[in-house]
mmCIF file of the N, C-alpha and C atoms, coordinates in Angstrom:
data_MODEL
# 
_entry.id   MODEL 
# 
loop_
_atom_site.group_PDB 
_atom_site.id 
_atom_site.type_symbol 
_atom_site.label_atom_id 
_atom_site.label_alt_id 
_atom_site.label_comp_id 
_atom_site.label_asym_id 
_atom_site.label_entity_id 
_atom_site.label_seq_id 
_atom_site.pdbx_PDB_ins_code 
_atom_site.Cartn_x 
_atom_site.Cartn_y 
_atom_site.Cartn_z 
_atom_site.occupancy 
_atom_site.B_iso_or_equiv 
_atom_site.pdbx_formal_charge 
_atom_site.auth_seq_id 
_atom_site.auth_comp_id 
_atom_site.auth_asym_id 
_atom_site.auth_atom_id 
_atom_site.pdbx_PDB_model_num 
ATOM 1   N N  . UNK A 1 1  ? -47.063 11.485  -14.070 1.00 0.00 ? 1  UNK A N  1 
ATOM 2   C CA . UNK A 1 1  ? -47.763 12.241  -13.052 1.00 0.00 ? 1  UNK A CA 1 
ATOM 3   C C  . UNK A 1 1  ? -46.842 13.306  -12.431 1.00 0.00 ? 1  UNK A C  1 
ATOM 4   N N  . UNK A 1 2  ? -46.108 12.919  -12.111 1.00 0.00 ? 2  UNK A N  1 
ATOM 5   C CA . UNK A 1 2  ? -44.930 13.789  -11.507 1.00 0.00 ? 2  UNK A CA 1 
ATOM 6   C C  . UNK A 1 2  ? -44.357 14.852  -12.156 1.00 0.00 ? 2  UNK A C  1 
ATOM 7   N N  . UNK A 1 3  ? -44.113 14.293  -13.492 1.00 0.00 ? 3  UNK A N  1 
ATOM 8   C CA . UNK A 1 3  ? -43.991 15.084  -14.745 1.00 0.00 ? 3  UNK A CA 1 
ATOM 9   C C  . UNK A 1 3  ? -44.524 16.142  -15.163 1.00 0.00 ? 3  UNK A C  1 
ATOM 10  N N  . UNK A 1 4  ? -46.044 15.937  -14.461 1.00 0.00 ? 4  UNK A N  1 
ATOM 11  C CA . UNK A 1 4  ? -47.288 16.887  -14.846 1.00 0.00 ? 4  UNK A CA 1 
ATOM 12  C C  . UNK A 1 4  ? -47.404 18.290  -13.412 1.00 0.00 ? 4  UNK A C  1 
ATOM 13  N N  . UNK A 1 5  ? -47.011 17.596  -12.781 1.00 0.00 ? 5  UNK A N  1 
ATOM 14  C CA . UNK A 1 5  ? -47.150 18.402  -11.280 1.00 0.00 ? 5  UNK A CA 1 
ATOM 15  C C  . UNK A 1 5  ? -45.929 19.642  -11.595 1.00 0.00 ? 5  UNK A C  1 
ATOM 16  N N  . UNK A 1 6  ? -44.966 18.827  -12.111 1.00 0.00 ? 6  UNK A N  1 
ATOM 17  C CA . UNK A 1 6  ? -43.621 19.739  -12.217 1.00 0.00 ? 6  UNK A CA 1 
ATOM 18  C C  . UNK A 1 6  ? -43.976 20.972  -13.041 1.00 0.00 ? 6  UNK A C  1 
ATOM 19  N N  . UNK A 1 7  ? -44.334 20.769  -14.653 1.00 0.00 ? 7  UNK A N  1 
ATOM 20  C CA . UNK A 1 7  ? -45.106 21.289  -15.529 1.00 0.00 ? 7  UNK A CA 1 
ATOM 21  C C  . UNK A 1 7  ? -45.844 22.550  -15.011 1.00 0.00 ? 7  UNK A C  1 
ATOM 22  N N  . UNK A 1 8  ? -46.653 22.016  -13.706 1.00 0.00 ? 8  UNK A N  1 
ATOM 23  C CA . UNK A 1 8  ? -47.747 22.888  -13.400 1.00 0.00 ? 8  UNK A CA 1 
ATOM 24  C C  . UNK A 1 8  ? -46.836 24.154  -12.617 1.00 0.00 ? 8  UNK A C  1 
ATOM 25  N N  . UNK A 1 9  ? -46.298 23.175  -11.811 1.00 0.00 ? 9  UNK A N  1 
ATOM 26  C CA . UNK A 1 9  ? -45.257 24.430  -11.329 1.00 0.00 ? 9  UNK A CA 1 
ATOM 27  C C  . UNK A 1 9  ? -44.297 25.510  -11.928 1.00 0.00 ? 9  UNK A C  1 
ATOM 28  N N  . UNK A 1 10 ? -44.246 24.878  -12.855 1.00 0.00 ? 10 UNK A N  1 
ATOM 29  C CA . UNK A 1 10 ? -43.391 26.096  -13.834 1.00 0.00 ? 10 UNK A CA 1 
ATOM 30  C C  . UNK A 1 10 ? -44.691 27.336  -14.373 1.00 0.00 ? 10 UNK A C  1 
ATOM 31  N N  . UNK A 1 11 ? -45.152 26.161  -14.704 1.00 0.00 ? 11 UNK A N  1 
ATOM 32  C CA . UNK A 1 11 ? -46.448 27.367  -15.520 1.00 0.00 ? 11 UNK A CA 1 
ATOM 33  C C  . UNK A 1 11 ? -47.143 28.343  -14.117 1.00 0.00 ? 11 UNK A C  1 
ATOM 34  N N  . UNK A 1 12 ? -47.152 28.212  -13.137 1.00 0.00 ? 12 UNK A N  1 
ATOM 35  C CA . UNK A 1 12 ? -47.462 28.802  -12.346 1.00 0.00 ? 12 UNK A CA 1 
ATOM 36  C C  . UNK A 1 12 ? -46.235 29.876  -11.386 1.00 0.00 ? 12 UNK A C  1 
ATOM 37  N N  . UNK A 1 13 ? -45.175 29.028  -11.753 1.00 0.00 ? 13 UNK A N  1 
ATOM 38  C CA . UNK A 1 13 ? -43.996 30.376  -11.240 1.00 0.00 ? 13 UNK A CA 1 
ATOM 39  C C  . UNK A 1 13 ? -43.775 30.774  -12.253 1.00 0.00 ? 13 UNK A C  1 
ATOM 40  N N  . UNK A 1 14 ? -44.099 30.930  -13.351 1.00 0.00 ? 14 UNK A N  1 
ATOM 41  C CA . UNK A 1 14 ? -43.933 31.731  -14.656 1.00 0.00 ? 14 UNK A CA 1 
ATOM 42  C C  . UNK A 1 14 ? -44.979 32.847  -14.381 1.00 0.00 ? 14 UNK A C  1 
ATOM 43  N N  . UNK A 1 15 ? -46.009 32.476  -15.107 1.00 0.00 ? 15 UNK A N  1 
ATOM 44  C CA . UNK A 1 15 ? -47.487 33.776  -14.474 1.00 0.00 ? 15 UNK A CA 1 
ATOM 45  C C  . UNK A 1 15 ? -47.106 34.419  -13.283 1.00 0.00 ? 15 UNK A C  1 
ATOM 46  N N  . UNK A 1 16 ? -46.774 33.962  -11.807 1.00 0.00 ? 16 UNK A N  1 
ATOM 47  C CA . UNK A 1 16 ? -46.858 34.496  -11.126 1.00 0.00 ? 16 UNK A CA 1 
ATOM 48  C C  . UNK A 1 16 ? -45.618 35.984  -11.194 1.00 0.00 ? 16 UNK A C  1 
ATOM 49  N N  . UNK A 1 17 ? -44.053 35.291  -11.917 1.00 0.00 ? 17 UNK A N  1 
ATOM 50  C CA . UNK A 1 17 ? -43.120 35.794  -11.967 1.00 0.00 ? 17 UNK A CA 1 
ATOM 51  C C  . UNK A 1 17 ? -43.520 37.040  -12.752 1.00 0.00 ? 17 UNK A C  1 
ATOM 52  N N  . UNK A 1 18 ? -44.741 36.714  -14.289 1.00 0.00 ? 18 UNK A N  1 
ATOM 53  C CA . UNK A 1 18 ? -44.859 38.182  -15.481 1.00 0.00 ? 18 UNK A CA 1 
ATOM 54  C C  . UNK A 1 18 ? -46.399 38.834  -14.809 1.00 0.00 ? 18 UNK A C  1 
ATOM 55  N N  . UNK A 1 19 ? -46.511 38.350  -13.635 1.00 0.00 ? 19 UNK A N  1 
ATOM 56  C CA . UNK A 1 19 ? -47.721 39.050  -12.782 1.00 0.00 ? 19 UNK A CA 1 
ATOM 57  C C  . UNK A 1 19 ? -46.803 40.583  -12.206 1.00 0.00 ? 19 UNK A C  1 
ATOM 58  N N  . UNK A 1 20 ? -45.781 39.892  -11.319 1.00 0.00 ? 20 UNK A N  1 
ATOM 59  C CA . UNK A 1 20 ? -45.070 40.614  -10.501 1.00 0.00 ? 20 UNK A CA 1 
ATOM 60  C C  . UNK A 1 20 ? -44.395 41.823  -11.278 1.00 0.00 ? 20 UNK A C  1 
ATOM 61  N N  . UNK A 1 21 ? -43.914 41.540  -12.614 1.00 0.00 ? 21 UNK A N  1 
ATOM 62  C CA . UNK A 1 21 ? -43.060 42.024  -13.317 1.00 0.00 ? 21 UNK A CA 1 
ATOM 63  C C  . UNK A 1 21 ? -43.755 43.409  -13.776 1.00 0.00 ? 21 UNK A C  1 
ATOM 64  N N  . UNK A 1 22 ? -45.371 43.294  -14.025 1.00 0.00 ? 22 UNK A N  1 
ATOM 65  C CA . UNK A 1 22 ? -45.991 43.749  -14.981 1.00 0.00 ? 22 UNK A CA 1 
ATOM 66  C C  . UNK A 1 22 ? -46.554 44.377  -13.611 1.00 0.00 ? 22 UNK A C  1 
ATOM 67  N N  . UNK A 1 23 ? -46.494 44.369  -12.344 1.00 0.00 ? 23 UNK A N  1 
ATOM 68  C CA . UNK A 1 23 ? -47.206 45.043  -11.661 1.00 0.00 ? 23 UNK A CA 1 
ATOM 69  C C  . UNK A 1 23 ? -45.840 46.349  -10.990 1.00 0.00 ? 23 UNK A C  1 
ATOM 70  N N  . UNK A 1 24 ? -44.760 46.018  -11.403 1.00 0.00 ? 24 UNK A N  1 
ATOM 71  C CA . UNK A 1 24 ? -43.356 46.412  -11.220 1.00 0.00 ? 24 UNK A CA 1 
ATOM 72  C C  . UNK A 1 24 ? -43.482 47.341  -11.653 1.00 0.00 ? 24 UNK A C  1 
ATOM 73  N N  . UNK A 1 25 ? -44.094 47.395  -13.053 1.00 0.00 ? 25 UNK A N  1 
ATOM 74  C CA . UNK A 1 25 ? -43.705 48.161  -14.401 1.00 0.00 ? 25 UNK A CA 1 
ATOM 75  C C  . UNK A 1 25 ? -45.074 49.449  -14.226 1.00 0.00 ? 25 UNK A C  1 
ATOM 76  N N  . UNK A 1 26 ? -46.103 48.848  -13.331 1.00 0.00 ? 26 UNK A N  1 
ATOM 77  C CA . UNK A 1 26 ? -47.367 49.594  -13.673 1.00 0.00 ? 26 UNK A CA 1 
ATOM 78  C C  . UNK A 1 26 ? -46.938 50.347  -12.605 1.00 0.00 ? 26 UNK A C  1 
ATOM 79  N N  . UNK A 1 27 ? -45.772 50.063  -10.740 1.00 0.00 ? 27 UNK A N  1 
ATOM 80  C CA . UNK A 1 27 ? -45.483 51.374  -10.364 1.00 0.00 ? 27 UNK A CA 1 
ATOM 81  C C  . UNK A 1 27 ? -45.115 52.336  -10.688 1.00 0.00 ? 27 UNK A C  1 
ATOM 82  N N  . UNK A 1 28 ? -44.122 52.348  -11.235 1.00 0.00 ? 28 UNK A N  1 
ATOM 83  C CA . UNK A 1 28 ? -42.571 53.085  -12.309 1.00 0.00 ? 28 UNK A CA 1 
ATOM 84  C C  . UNK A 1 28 ? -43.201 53.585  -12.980 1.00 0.00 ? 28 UNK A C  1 
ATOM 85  N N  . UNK A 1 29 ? -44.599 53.359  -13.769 1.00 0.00 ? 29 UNK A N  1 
ATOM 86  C CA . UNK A 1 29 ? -45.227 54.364  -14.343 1.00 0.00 ? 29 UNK A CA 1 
ATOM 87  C C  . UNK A 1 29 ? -45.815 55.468  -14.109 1.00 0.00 ? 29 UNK A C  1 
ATOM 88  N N  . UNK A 1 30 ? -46.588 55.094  -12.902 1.00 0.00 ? 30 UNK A N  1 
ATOM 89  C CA . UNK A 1 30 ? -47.319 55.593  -12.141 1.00 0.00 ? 30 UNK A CA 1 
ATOM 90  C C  . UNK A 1 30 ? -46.299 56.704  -10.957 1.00 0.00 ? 30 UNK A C  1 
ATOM 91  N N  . UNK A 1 31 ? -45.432 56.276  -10.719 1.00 0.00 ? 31 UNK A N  1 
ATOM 92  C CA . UNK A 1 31 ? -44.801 56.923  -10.063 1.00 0.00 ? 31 UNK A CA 1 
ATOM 93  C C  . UNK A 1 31 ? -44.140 57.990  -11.060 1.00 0.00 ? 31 UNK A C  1 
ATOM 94  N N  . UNK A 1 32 ? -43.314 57.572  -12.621 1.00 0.00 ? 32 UNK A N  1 
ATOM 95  C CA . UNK A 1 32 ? -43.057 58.887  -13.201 1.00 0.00 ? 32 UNK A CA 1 
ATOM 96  C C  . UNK A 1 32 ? -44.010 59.570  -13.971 1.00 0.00 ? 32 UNK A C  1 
ATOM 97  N N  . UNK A 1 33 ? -44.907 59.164  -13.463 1.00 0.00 ? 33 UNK A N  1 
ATOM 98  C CA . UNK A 1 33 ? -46.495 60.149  -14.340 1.00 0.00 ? 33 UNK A CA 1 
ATOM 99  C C  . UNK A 1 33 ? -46.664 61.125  -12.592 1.00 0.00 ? 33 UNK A C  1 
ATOM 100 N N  . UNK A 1 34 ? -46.371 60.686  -11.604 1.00 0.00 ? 34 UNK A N  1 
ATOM 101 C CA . UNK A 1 34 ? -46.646 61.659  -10.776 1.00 0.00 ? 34 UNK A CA 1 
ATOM 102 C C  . UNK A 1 34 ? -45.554 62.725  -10.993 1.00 0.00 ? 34 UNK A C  1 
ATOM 103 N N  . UNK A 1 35 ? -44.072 62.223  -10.909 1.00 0.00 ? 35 UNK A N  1 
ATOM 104 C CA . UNK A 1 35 ? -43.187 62.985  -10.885 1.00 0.00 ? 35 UNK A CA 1 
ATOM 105 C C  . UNK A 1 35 ? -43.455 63.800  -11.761 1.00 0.00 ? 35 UNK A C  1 
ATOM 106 N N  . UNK A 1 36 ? -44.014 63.661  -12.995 1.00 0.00 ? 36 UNK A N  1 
ATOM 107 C CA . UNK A 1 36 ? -44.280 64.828  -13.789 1.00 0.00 ? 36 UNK A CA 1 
ATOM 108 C C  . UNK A 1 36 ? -44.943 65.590  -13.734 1.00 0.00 ? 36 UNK A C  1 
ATOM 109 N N  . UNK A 1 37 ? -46.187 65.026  -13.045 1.00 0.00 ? 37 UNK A N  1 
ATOM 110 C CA . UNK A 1 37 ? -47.242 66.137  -12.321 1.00 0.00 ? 37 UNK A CA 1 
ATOM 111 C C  . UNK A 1 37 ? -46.833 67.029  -11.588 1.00 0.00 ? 37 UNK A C  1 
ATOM 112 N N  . UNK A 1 38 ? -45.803 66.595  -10.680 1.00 0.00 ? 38 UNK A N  1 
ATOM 113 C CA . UNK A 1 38 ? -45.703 67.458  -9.569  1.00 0.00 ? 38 UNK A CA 1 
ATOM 114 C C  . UNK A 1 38 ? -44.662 68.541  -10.163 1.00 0.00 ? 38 UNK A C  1 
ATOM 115 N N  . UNK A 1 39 ? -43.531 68.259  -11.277 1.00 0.00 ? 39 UNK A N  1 
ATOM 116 C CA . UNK A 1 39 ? -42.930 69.241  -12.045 1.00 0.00 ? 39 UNK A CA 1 
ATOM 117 C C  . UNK A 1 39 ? -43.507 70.350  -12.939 1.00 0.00 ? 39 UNK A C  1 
ATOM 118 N N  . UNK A 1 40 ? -44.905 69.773  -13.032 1.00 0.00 ? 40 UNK A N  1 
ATOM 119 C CA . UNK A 1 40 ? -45.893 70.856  -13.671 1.00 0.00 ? 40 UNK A CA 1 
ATOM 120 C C  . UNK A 1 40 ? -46.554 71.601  -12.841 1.00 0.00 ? 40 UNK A C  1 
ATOM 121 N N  . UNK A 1 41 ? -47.028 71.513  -11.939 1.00 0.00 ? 41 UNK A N  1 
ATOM 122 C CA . UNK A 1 41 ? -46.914 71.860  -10.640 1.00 0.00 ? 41 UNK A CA 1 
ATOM 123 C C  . UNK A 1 41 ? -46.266 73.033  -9.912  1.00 0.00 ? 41 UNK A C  1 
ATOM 124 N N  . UNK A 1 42 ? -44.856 72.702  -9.958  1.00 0.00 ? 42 UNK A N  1 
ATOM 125 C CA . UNK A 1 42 ? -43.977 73.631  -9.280  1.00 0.00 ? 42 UNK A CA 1 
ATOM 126 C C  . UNK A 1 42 ? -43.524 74.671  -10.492 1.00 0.00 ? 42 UNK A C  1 
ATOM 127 N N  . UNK A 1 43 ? -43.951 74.495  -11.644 1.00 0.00 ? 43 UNK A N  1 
ATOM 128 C CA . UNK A 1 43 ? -43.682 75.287  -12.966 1.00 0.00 ? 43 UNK A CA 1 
ATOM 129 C C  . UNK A 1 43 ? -44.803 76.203  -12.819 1.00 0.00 ? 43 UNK A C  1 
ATOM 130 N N  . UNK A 1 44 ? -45.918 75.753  -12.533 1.00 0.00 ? 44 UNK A N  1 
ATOM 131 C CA . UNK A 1 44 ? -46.927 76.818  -12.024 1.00 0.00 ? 44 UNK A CA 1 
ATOM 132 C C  . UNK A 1 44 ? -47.298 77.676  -11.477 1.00 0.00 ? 44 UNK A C  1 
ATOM 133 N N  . UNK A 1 45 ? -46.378 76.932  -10.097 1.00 0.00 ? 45 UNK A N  1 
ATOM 134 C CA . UNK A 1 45 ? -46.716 77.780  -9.089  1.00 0.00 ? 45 UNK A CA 1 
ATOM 135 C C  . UNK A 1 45 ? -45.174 78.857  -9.680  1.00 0.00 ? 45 UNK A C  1 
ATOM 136 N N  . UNK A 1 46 ? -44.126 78.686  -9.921  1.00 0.00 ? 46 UNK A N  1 
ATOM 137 C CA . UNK A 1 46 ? -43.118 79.293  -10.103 1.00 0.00 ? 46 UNK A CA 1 
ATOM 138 C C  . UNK A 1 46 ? -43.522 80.356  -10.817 1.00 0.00 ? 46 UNK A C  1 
ATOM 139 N N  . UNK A 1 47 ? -44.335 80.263  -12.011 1.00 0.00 ? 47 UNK A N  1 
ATOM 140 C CA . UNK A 1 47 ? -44.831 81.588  -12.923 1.00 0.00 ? 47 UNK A CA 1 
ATOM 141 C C  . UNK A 1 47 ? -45.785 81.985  -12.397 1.00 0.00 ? 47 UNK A C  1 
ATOM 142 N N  . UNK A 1 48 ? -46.483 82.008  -11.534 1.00 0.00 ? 48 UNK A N  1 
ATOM 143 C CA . UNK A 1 48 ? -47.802 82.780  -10.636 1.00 0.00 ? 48 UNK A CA 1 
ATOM 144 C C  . UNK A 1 48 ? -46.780 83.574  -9.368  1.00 0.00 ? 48 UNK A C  1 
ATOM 145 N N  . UNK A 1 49 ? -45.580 83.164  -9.155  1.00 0.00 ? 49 UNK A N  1 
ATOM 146 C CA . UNK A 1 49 ? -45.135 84.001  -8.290  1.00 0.00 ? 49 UNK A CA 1 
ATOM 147 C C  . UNK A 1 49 ? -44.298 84.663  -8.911  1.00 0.00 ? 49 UNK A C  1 
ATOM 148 N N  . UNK A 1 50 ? -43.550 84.288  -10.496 1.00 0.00 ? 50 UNK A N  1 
ATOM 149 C CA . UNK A 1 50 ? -42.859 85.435  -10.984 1.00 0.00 ? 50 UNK A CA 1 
ATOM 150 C C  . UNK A 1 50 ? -44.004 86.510  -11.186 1.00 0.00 ? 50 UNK A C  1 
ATOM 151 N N  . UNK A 1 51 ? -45.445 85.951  -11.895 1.00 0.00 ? 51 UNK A N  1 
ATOM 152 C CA . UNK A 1 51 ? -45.807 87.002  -12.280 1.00 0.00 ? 51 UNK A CA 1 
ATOM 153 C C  . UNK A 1 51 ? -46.238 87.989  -11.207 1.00 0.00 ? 51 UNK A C  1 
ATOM 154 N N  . UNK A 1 52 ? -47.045 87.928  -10.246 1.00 0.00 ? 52 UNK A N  1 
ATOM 155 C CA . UNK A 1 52 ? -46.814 88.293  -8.872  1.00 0.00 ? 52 UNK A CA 1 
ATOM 156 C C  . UNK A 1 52 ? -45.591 89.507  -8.641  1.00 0.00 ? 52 UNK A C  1 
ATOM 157 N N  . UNK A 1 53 ? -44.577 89.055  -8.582  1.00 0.00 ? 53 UNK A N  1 
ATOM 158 C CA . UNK A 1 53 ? -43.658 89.764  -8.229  1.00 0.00 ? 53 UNK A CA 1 
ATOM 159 C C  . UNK A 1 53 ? -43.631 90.828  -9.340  1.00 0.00 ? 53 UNK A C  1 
ATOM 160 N N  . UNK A 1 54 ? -43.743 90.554  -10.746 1.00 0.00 ? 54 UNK A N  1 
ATOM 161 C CA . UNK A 1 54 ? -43.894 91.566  -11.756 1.00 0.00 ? 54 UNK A CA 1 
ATOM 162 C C  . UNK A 1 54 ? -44.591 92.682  -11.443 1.00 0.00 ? 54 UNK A C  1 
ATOM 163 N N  . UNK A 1 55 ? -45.986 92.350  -11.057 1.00 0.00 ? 55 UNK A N  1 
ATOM 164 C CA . UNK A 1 55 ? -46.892 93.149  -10.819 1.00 0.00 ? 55 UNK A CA 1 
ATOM 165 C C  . UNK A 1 55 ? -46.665 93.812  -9.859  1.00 0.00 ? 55 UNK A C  1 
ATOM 166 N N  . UNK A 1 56 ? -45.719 93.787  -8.607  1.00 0.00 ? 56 UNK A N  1 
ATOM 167 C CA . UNK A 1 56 ? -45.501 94.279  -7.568  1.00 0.00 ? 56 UNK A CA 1 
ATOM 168 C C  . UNK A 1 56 ? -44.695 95.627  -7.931  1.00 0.00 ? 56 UNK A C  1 
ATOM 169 N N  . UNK A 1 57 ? -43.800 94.839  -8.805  1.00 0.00 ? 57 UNK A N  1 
ATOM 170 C CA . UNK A 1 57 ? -42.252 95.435  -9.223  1.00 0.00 ? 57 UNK A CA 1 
ATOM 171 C C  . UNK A 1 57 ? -42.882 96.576  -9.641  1.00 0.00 ? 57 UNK A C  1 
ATOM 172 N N  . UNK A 1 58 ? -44.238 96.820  -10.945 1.00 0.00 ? 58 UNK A N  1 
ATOM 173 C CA . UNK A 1 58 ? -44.606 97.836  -11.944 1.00 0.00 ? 58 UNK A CA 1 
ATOM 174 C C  . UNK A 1 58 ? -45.370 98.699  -11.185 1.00 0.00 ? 58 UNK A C  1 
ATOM 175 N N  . UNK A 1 59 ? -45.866 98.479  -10.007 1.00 0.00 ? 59 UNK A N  1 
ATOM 176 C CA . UNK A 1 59 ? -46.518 98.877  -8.835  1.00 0.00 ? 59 UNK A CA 1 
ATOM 177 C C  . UNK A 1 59 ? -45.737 100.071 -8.542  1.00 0.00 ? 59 UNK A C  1 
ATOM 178 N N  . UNK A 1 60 ? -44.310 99.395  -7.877  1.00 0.00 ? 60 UNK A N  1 
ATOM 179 C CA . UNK A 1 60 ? -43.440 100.074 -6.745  1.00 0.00 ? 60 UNK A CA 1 
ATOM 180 C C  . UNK A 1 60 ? -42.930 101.439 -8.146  1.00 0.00 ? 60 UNK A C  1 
ATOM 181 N N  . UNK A 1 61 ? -42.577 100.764 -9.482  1.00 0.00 ? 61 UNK A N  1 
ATOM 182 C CA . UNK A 1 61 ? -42.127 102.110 -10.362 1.00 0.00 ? 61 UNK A CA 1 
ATOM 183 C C  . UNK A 1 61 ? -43.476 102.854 -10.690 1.00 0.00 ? 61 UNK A C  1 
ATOM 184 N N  . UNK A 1 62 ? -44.059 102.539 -10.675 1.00 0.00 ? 62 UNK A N  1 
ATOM 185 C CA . UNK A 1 62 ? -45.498 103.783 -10.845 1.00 0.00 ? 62 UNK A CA 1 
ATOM 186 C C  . UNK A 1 62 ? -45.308 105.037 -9.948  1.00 0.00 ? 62 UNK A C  1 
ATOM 187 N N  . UNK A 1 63 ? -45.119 104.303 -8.935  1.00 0.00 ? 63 UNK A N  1 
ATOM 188 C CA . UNK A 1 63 ? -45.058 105.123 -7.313  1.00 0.00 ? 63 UNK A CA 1 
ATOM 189 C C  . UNK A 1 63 ? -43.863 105.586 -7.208  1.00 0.00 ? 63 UNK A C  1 
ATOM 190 N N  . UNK A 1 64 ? -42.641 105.414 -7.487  1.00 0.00 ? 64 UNK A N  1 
ATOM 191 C CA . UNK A 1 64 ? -41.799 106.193 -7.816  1.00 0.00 ? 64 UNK A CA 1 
ATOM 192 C C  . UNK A 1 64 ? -41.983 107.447 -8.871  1.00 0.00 ? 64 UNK A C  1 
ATOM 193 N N  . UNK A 1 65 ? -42.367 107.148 -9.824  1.00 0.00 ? 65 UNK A N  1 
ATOM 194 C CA . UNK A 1 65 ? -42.353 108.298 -10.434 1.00 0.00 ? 65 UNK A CA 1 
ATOM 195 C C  . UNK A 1 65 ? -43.662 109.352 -10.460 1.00 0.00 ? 65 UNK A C  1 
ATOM 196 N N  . UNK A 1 66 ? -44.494 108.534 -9.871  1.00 0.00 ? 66 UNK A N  1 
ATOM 197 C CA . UNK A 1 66 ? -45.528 110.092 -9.380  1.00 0.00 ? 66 UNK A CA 1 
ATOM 198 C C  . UNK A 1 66 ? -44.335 110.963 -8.182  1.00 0.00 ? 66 UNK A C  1 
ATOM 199 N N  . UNK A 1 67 ? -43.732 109.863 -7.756  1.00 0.00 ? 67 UNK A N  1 
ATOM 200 C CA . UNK A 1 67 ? -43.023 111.142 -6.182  1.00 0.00 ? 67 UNK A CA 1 
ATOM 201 C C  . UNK A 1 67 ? -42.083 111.927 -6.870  1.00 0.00 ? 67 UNK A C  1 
ATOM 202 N N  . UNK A 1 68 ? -41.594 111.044 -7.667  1.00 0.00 ? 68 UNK A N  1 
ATOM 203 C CA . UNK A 1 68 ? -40.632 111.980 -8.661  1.00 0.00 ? 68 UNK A CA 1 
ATOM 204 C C  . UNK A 1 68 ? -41.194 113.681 -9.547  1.00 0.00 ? 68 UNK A C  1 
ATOM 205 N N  . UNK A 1 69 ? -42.048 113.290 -9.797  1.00 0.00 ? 69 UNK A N  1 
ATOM 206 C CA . UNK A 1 69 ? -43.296 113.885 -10.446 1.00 0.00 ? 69 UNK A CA 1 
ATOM 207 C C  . UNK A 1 69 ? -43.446 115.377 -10.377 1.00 0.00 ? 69 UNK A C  1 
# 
């Protein structure tokens, strides 16, 4: 009987231990699936403001050379 109780307890701090483990593993995922989001993200926004600035840049030489003109 005792034998059996013990038993149970293992089998139950076992599960509970590859519960914890596996819920460990599902943050760390989740957390570097965001981190990557958010690096795609700032890659985005980074080329919407280079291009931005491009367009500014081809702007300002247009207008130079009409004054030049």
């Amino acid at each position: 009987m005792e034998e059996e109780r013990a038993h149970h307890r293992r089998a139950n701090y076992t599960d509970n231990l590859q519960k914890q483990i596996k819920s460990n593993e599902m943050i760390r995922i989740r957390e570097r699936q965001a981190f990557f989001e958010e690096g795609v993200k700032l890659d985005e926004e980074a080329r919407a403001r280079r291009a931005k600035l491009d367009d500014i840049k081809k702007k300002k030489i247009d207008e130079l050379r009409l004054v030049s003109e």
